[in-house]
C-alpha positions as a printed Julia matrix, in Angstrom:
390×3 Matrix{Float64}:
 14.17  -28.04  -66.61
 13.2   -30.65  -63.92
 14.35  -33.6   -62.69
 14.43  -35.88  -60.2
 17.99  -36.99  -59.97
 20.89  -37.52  -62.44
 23.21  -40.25  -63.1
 25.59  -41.58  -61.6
 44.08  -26.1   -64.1
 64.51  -11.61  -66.78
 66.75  -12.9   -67.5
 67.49  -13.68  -71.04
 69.99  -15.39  -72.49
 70.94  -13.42  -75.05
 72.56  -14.13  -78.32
 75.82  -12.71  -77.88
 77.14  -10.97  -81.51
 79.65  -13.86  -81.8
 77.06  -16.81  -81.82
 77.15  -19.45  -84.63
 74.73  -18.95  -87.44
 72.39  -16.1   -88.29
 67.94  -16.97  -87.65
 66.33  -17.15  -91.62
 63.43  -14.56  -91.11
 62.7   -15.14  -94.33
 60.6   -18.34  -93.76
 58.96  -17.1   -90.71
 54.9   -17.13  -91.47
 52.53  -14.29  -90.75
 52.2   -14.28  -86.82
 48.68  -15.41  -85.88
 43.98  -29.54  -64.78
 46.31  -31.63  -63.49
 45.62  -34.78  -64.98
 47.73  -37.94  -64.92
 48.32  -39.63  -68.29
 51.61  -41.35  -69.79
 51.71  -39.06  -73.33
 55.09  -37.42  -72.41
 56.25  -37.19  -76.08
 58.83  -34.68  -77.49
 59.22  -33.44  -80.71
 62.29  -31.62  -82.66
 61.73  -28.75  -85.49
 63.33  -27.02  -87.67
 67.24  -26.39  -88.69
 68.49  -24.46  -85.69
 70.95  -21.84  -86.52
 69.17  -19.21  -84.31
 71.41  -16.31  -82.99
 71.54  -17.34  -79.49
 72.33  -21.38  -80.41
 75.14  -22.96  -82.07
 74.03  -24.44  -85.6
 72.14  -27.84  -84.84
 71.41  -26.83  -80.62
 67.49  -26.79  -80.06
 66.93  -22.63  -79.85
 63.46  -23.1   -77.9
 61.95  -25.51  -75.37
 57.93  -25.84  -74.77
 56.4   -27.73  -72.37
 52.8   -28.65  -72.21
 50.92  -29.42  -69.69
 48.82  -32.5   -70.41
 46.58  -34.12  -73.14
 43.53  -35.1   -70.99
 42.08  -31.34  -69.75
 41.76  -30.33  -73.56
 42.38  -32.2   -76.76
 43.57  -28.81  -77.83
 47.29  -29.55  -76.28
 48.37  -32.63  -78.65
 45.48  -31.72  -81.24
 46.11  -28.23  -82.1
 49.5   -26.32  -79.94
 52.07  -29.01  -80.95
 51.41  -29.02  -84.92
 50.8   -25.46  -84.71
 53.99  -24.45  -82.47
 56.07  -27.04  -84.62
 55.04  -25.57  -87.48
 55.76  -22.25  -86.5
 58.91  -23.08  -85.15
 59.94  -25.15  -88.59
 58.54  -21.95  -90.47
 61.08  -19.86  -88.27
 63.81  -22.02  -88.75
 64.28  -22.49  -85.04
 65.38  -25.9   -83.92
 62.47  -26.75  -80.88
 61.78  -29.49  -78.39
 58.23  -29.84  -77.77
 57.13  -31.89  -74.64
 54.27  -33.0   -73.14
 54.42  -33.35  -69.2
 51.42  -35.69  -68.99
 49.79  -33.8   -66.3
 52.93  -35.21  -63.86
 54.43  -31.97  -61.87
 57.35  -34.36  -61.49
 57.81  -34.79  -64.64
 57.23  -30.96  -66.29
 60.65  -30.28  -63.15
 62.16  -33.08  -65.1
 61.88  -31.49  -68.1
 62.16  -27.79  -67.62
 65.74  -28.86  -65.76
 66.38  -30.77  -68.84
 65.75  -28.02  -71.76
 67.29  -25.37  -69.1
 70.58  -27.89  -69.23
 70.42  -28.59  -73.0
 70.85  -25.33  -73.42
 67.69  -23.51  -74.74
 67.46  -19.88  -75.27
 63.81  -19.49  -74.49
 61.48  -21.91  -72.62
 57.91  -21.38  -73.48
 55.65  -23.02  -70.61
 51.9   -23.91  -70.02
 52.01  -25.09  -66.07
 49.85  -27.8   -64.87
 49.85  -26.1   -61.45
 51.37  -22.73  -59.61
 54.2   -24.07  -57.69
 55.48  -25.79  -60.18
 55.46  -23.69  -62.39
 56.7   -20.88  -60.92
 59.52  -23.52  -59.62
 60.83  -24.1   -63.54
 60.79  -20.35  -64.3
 62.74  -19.2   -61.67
 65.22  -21.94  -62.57
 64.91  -20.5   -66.1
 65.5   -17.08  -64.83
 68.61  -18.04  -62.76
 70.01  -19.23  -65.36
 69.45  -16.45  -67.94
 66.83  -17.92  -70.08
 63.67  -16.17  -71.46
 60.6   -17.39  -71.02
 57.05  -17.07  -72.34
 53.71  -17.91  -70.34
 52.02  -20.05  -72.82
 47.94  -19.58  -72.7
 47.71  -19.81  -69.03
 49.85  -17.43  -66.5
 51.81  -18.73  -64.2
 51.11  -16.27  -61.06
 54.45  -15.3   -58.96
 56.47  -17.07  -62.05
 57.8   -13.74  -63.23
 57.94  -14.89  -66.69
 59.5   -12.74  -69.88
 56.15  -12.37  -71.72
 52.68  -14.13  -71.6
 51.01  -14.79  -74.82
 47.35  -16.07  -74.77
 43.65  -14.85  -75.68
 41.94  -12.11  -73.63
 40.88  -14.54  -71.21
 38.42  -12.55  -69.04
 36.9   -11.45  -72.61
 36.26  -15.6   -73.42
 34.3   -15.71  -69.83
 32.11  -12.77  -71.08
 31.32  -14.65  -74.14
 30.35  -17.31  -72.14
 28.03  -15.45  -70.02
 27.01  -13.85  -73.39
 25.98  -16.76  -75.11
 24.25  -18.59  -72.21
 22.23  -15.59  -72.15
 21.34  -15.53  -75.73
 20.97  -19.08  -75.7
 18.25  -18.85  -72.85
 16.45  -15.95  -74.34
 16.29  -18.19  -78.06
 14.01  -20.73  -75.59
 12.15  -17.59  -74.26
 13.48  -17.93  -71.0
 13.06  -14.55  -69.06
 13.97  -15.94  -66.25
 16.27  -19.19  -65.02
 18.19  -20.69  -62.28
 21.67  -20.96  -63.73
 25.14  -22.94  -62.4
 28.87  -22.63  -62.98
 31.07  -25.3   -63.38
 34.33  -23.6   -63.42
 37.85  -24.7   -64.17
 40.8   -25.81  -62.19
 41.67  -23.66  -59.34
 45.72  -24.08  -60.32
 44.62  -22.62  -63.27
 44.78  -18.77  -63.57
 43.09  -18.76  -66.73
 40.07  -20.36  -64.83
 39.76  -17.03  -62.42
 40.0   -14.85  -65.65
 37.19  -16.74  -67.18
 34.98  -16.54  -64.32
 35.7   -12.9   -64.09
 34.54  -12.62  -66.91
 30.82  -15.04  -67.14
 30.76  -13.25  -63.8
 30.62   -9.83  -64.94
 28.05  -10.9   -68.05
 25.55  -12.13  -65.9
 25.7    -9.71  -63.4
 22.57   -7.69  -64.66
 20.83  -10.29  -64.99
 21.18  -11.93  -61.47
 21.23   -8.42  -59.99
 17.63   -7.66  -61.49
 16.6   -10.92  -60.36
 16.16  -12.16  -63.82
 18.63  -15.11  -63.16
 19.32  -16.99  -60.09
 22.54  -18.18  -59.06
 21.26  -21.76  -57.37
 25.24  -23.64  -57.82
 28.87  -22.67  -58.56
 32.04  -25.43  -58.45
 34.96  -26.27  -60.3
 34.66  -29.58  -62.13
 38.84  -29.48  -62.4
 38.89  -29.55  -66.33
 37.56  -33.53  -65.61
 35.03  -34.64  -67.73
 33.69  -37.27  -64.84
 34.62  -34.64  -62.18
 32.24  -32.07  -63.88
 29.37  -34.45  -63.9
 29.77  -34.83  -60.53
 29.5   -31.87  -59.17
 26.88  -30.94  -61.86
 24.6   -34.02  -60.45
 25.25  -32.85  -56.65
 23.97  -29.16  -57.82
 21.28  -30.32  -59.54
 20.11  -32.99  -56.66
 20.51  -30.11  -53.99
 18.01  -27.59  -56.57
 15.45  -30.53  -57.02
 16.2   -30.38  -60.73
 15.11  -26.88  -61.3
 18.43  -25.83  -63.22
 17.79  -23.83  -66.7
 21.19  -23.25  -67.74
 24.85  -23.8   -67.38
 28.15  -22.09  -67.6
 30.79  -24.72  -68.49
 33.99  -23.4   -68.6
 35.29  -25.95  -71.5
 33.94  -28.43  -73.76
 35.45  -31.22  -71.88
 33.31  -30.61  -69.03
 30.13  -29.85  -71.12
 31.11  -33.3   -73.04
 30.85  -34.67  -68.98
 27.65  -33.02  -68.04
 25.87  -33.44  -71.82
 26.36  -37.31  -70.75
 24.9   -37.09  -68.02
 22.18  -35.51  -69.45
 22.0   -37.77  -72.85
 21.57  -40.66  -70.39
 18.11  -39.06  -68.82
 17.19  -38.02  -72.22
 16.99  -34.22  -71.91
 20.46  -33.39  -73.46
 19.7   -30.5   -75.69
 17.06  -28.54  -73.12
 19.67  -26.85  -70.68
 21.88  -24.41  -72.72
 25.65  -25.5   -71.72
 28.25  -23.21  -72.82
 32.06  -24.07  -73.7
 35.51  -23.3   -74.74
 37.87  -24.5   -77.09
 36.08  -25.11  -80.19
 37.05  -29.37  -79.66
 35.77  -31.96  -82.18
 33.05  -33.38  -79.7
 32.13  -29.53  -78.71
 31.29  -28.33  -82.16
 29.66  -31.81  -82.94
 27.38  -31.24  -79.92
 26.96  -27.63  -80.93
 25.54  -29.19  -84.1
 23.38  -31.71  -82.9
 21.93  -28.69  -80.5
 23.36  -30.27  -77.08
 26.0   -27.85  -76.51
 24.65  -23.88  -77.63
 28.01  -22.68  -78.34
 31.61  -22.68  -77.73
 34.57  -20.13  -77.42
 37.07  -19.86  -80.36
 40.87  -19.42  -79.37
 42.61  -19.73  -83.0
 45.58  -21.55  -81.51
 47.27  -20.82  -84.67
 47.92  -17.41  -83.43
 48.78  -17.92  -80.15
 51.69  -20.43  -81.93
 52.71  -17.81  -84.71
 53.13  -15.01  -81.6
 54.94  -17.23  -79.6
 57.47  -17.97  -82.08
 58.06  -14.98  -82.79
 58.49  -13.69  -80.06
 60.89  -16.25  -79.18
 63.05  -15.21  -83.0
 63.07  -11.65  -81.3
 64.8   -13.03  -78.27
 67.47  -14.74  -79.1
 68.36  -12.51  -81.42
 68.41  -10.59  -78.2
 65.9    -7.58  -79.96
 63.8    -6.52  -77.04
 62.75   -4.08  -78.98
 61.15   -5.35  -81.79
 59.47   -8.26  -78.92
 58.48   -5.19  -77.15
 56.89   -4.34  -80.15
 54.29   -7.01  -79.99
 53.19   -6.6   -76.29
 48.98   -5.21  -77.1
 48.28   -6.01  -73.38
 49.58   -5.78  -70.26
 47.73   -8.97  -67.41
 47.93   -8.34  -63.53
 50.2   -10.95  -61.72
 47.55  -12.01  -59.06
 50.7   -12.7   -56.51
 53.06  -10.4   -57.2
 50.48   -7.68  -58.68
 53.51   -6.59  -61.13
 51.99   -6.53  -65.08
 53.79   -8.96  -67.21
 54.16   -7.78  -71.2
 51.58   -9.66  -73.04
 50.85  -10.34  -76.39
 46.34  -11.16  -76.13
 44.94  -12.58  -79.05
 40.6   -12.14  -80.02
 38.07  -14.68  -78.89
 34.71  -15.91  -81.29
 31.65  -17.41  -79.58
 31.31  -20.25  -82.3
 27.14  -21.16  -82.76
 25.71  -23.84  -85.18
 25.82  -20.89  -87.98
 29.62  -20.38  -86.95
 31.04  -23.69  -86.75
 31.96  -23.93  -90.52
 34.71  -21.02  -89.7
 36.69  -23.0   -87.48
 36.88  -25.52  -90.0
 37.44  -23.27  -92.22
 40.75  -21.81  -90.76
 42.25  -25.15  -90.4
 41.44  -25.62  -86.85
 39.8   -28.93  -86.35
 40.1   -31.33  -89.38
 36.95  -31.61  -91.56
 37.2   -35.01  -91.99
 36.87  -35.61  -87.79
 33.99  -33.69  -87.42
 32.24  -34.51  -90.35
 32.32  -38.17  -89.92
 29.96  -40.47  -90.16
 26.4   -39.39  -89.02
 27.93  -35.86  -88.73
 28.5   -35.36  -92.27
 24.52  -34.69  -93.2
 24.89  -31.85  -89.92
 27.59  -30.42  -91.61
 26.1   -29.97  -94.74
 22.93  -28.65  -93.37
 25.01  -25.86  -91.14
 27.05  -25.02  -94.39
 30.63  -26.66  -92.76
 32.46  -27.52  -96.01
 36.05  -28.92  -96.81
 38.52  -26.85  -96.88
């Protein structure tokens, strides 16, 4: 593609054999950027009652990090964890820090004080959150990584997907993608994630390692590579500035989430040629499966966040019953701390690259409402790519 210019991120407090009330397994379900925005909202789950809480005091804390670098924070981890946790029959306080580091302190001092037993975390940056889990490990409460590690945090557990296994799908499907348009050869650009993010390096590991062959046989060039910081309009940016300094001659682009690809398909949209540079993303969002349909976007990475939630609270049932064991039990992974190079215990969910033939499934599981992305003029592209109600 051609073109003259574009427009325009252990200690555990144990429940001692004493404690009030006794968790109810029996409900528990089957386990499956730093952005400022004012949505610091909390929610409060379930009956308590969990061994390591007095009946009625909240058993876990979570913390999230923002609702502007993904829709997938408020739109998919709080109904999923606060169903899980309500499923559980553990008592929660959900928060979102609205990308403010000042205000996820303010809040991990205030679940540490109120008295949690675990305090699940997904850090808008490093140094903070490495800050709140050491104060969480001083004072003897477990905590779990949430999707993203916090490196040097020495958290309990991490739960999350195989992260550097979502970059190779990305590399993957831009591939494919370029070889569907008969492209045997193409200049090709990253737009990578936050670098506060750890997840971000895991992902580029991986897109790295999937192109490799082909930009070490010369098949693919490597003409741009910059973070776009999880920012739509940041993304575009530094897409335009790319694209300016190859004279327009990009053919394909790694984006590592839909809400940069939603950034750089506007861009493109505006100049009319949305649709003829295969963009990848991640998180299976409303706008990136409708713009997988409408063949702007060629795919996206699946994270079924409904498993991530499921593990986590479990997980957190295991530890304040104080059963390292059975949590022990759930580790299938083991990820490299980048600072302190020590392996935290991880529990790694699977990854799908979602296509137009593939978006029906993550309606399918519940993941994004049908009714959202089959609105309006999307409903006749859902029908024709088989996405059906639930």
């Amino acid at each position: 593609m051609k073109r003259a210019s574009l427009r325009g991120r252990s200690g555990v407090r144990l429940a001692s054999v004493t404690a009030v009330g006794v968790l109810a397994l029996g409900a528990l379900a089957a386990c499956g950027s730093s952005n400022n925005n004012s949505n610091a909202t909390s929610t409060s789950t379930g009956t308590g009652g969990g061994g390591g809480a007095a009946s009625g005091q909240v058993a876990v804390g979570v913390i999230l990090p923002d609702a502007v670098s993904s829709p997938r924070w408020e739109g998919q981890d709080r109904p999923n964890l606060t169903k899980a946790f309500a499923a559980a029959g553990l008592k929660s306080d959900i928060q979102n820090a609205g990308g403010d580091t000042a205000k996820f302190g303010q809040l991990c001092d205030s679940m540490i004080n109120e008295g949690v037993s675990v305090l699940i975390i997904t850090d808008i940056d490093i140094p903070s959150g490495a800050a709140c889990l050491s104060k969480a490990k001083d004072a003897g409460v477990a905590t779990i990584d949430y999707d993203r590690l916090t490196p040097g945090g020495g958290a309990s557990y991490y739960v999350s997907f195989n992260n550097v296994k979502v970059g190779e799908l990305m590399g993957q499907g831009l591939s494919a993608c370029l070889t569907a348009e008969g492209k045997t050869k193409a200049n090709i650009v990253y737009v990578d994630g936050a670098a506060t993010d750890n997840n971000a390096a895991l992902f580029k590991q991986g897109y790295e390692a999937a192109l490799k062959p082909k930009i070490s046989s010369g098949a693919y060039k490597l003409v741009g590579d910059q973070s776009g910081q999880w920012d739509a309009t940041k993304a575009a940016n530094v897409f335009d500035q790319m694209y300016t300094q190859n004279n327009g001659n990009i053919d394909g682009i790694i984006s590592a989430n839909d809400t940069m690809a939603g950034g750089i398909i506007a861009r493109l949209k505006a100049d009319g040629v949305a649709g003829k540079v295969p963009i990848t993303g991640q998180d299976a969002s409303i706008q990136g499966l409708q713009y997988i349909m409408q063949g702007y976007q060629c795919g996206t990475v699946y994270k079924n966040t409904t498993l991530e939630a499921d593990a986590a609270s479990k997980l957190a049932i295991d530890l304040i019953k104080g059963d390292t064991s059975a949590a022990n039990a759930m580790v299938n992974g083991q990820t490299m701390d980048p600072t302190t190079h020590q392996n935290v215990p991880s529990v790694l969910e699977t990854p799908v690259w979602v296509t137009k033939s593939s978006v029906k499934k993550v309606i399918a599981d519940g993941q994004e409402p049908y009714a959202q992305v089959c609105s309006g003029s999307f409903a006749q592209l859902c029908q024709k790519d088989g996405v059906t109600k639930p």
